[in-house]
N, C-alpha and C positions, 0 to 999 in steps of 0.2 A: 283372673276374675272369672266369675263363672256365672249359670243362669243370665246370659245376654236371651231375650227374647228377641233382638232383633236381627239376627243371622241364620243363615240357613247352612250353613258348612264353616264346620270349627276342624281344624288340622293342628295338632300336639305332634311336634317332636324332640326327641333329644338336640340339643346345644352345644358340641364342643368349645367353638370359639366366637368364631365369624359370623353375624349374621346383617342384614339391610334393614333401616328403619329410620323413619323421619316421622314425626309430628308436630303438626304445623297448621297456625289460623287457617292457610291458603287452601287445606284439602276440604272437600266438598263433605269426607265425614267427620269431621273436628265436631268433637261433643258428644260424637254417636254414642261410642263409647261408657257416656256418665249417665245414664238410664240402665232402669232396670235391672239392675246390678243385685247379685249376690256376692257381694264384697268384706271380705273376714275381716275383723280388725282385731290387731294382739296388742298385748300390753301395752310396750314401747309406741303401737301406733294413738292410743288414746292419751296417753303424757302428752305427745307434741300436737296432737288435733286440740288438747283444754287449751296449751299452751297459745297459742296462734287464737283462738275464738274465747282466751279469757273467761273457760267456764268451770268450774269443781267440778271433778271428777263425776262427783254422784249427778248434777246437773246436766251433763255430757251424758251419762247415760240415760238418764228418763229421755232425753229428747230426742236422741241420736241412734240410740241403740237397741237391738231388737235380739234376744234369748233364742239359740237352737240348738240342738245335739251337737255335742259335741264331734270328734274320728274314735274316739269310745264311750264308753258311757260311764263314764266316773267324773267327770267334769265337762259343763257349758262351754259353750264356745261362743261369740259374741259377732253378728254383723249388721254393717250400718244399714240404716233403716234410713228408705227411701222418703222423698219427699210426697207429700197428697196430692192427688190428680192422676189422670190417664196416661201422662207419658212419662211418671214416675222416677221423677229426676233426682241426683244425688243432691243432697240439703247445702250442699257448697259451692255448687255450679252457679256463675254467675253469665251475665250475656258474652263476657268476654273469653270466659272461661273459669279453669279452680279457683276459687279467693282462698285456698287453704294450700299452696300449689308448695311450698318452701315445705308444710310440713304435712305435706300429703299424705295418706296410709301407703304402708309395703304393696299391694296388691298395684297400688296405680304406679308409685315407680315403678315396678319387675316392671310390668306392662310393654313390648308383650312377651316376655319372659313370664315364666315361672320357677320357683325356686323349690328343690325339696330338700332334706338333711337327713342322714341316716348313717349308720354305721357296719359298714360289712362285717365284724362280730364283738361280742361284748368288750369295753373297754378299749376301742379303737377310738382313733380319733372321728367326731362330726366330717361327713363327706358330701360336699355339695353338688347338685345334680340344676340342671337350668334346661327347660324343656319352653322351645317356641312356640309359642302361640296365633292361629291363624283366625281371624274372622273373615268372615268374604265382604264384608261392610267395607272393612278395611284399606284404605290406601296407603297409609303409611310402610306398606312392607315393598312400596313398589318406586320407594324414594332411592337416589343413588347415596346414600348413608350408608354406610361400610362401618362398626363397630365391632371390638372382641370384648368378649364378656369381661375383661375389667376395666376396658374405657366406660361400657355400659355402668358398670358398678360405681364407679368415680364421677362420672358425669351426671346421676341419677339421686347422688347423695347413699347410694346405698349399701357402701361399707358400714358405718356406726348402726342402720337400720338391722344388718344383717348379725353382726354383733350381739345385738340384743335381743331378737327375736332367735340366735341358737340359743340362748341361754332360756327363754321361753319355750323351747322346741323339748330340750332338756326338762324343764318341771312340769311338762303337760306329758312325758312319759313316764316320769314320775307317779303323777295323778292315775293315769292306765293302772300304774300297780295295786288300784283300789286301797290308798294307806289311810281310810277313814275311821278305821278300828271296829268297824261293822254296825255305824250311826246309819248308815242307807244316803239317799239323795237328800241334799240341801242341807244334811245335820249340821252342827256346830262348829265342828270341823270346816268341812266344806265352806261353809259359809266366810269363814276367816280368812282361809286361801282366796276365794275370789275376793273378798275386800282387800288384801293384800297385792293379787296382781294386779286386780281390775279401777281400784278405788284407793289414790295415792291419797290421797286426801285425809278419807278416814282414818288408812294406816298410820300415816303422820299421827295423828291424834292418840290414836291408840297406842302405840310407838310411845310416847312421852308419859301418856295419861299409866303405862304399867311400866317405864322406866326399863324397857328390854335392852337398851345399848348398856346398862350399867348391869347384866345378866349376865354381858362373853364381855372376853376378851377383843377389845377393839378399838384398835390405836383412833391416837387425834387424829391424822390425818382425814382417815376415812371415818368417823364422828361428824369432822364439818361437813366432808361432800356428802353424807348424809343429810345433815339437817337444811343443807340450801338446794341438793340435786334430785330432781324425783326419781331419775335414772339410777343412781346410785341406794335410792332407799329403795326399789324395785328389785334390786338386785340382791340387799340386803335382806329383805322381802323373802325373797328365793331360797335364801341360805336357811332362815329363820323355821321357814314353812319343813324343809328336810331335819332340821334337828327336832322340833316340832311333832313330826307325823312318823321319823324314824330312826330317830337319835344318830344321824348321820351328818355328810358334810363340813364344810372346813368352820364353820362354827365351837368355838372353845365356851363352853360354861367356866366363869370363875370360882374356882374352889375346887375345880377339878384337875389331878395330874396331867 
């Protein structure tokens, strides 16, 4: 997480395994934390924020979500928008704490981890990098809590999280490649793609309303966990937007060899 105003020494470093960390009611900055936040939210984090607060997609975002540059300029990037007032609280904090805590966004599990993905050269496998995060506000780094980075991962829920957001990682490099066919910002294009990642809801709709599963090849199986899992039409989403924008991907058109 980033943009904390309320620190004065931030320390990043790399993560091999080991590191110390407790958070807990008892510490004197419990909550510090949930202000003032420049906090990203990807796809997979907005499925399970509607999910838990019960809102459409598109309602989740007029109220929650706030439009900025992207890490290049071919596609938006999205983060949550603070609540009104001076100490600019996150809109889920409650006196006790998250009321959204089970399906909290990526950035608050890492927390205080940071996660990157990258591949040392084309066609390698996704390689993951976890760099510690220090605020001087901070107590929790000074708890006798001993974690390796995959008790952290397991305990934080954040295997399936990570899951989803490589495959996110994946189509916003994608998008880098500018494949809008030269419509510029916001075109037609574009606009598809983010209702697609961004906006399960409408995709669903439009999903049926043009009849695209009966376009590929795509077993019963995964037809159902399409039609009941946002996860899984997100992902299909994915697939769709590459054949789509670059006649690519494991997507089969029917009627084709």
């Amino acid at each position: 997480m980033h943009g904390l105003q309320v620190t004065t020494e931030l320390d990043r470093r790399p993560v091999d395994d080991l590191f110390d960390f407790s958070c807990h009611a008892e510490l004197s900055c419990f909550m510090t934390c949930c202000r003032q936040l420049d906090l990203p939210l990807y796809p997979y984090d907005i499925i399970r924020l509607c999910r838990i607060l019960s809102l459409s997609s598109s309602v989740f975002l007029q109220r929650h979500v706030r439009l900025v540059a992207g890490d290049h300029p071919f596609f938006p990037a999205l983060m949550l928008k603070m609540a009104d007032g001076d100490q600019q609280l996150c809109p889920f904090l409650g006196p006790d704490g998250c009321q959204v805590y089970h399906d909290r966004p990526t950035a608050c599990r890492t927390y205080p981890l940071e996660r990157t993905v990258g591949r040392a050269a084309p066609g390698r496998q996704l390689e993951q990098h976890y760099f510690l995060v220090r605020h001087s506000y901070c107590l929790g780094h000074y708890q006798q809590q001993r974690y390796s980075l995959s008790q952290w991962e397991r305990e934080q829920g954040l295997i399936e999280y990570n899951v989803h957001n490589d495959l996110w990682a994946e189509m916003n490099a994608f998008f880098a490649t500018n494949p809008w066919l030269g419509e510029g910002k916001a075109g037609p294009r574009q606009r598809l793609a983010f209702m697609v990642c961004y906006c399960v809801d409408e995709f669903r709709a439009y999903l049926l309303e043009q009849k695209l599963l009966d376009t590929f090849r795509v077993n019963r199986a995964y037809r159902r966990r399409i039609a009941t899992d946002d996860a899984a039409l997100l992902r299909f989403g994915y697939d769709w937007l590459r054949f789509l924008l670059a006649g690519s991907g494991p997507l089969a058109a029917k009627g084709r060899p």
